[in-house]
C-alpha positions as CSV (number, residue, x, y, z in Angstrom):
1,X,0.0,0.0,0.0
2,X,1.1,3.5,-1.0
3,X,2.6,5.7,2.2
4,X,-0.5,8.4,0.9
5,X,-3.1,6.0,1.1
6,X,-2.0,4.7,4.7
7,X,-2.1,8.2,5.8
8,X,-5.3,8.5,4.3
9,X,-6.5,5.4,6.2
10,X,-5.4,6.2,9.5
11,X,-7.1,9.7,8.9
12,X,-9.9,7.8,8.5
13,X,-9.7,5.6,11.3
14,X,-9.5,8.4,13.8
15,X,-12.1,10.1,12.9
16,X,-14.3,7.2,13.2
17,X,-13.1,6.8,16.5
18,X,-13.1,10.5,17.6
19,X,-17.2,10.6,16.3
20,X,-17.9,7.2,18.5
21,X,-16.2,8.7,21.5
22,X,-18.1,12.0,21.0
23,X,-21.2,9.8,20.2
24,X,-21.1,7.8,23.3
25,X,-19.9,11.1,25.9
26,X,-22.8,12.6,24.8
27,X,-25.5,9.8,24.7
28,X,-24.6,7.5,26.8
29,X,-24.5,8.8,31.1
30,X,-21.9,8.7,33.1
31,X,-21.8,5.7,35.1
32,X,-23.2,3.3,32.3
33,X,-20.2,4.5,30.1
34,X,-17.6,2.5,32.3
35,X,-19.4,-0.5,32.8
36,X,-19.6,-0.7,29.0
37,X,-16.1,-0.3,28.3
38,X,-15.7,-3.1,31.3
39,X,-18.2,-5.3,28.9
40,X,-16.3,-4.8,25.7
41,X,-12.9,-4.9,27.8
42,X,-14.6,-8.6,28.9
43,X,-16.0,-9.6,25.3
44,X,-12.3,-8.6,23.6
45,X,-11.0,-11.2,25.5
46,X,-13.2,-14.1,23.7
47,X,-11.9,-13.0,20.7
48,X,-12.4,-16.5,19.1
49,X,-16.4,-15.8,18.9
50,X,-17.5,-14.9,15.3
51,X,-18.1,-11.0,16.8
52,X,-16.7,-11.0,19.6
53,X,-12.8,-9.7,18.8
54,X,-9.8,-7.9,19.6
55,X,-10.9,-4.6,18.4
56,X,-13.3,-4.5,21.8
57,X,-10.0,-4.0,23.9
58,X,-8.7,-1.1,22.8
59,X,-12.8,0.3,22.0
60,X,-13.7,-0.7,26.1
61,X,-10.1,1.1,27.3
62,X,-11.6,4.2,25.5
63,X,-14.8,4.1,26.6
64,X,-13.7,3.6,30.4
65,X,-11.4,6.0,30.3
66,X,-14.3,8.6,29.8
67,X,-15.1,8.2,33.2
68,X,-11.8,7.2,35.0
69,X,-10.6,10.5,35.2
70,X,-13.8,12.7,36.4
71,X,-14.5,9.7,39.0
72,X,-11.3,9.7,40.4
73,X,-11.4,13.6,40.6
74,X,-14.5,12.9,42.4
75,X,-12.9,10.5,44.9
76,X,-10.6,12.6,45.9
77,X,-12.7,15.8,46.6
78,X,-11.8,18.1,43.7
79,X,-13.3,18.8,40.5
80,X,-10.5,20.5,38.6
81,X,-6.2,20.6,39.5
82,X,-5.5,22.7,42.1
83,X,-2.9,25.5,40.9
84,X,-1.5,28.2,42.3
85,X,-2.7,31.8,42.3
86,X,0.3,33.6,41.7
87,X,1.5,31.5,39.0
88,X,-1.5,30.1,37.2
89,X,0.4,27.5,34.6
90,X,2.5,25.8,37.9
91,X,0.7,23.5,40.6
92,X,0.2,25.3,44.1
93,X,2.8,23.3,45.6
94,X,6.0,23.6,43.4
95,X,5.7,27.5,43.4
96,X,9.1,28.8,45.6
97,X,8.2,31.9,48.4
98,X,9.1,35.3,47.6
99,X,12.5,35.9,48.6
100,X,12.4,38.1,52.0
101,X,12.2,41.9,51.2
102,X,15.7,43.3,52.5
103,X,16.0,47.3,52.8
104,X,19.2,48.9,50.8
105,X,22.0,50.4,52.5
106,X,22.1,54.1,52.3
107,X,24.8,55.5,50.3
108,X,25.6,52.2,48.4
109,X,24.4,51.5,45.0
110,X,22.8,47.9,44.6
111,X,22.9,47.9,40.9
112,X,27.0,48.4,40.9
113,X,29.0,45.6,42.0
């Protein structure tokens, strides 16, 4: 197969899966979302069954994983990453304190050395 056509096909194949994942976030609720990914997860493994194959791994990993993240948010008591105030892109924890403020010396220029 051609290198285009192969880009072309995995183009393809994404935005299948993108639509399904949209598809099922926004039809399917919440807690019925994992326990189907659970049941495909469980149906990929008998693979040998006529419909039954290895594409329901990787489809039942997705699906789960819709949930796994806002549940274990929920677990833990916060609904979005904590992160600092002063710095707004760094965590609230790794942010260093201000060094102290220290007065100048009168009559001595800081800035020359």
């Amino acid at each position: 197969m051609p290198g285009g056509l192969r880009q072309f096909y995995r183009k393809q194949v994404r935005r299948r899966i993108l639509r399904v994942l949209i598809w099922v976030r926004l039809h399917v609720p919440p807690g019925l979302r994992l326990v189907l990914g659970i049941l495909l997860m469980i149906g990929g493994v008998f693979s040998i069954l006529p419909f039954l194959g290895l594409w329901m791994l990787p489809a039942g990993f997705y699906i789960a994983a819709l949930d796994v993240v806002p549940l274990w948010r929920r677990l833990r008591g916060r609904r979005r990453p904590v992160t600092s105030t002063a710095n707004p892109s760094s965590p609230a924890g790794l942010s260093r304190p201000a060094p102290p403020c220290v007065p100048p010396v009168p009559g001595r220029n800081p800035h020359k050395v």
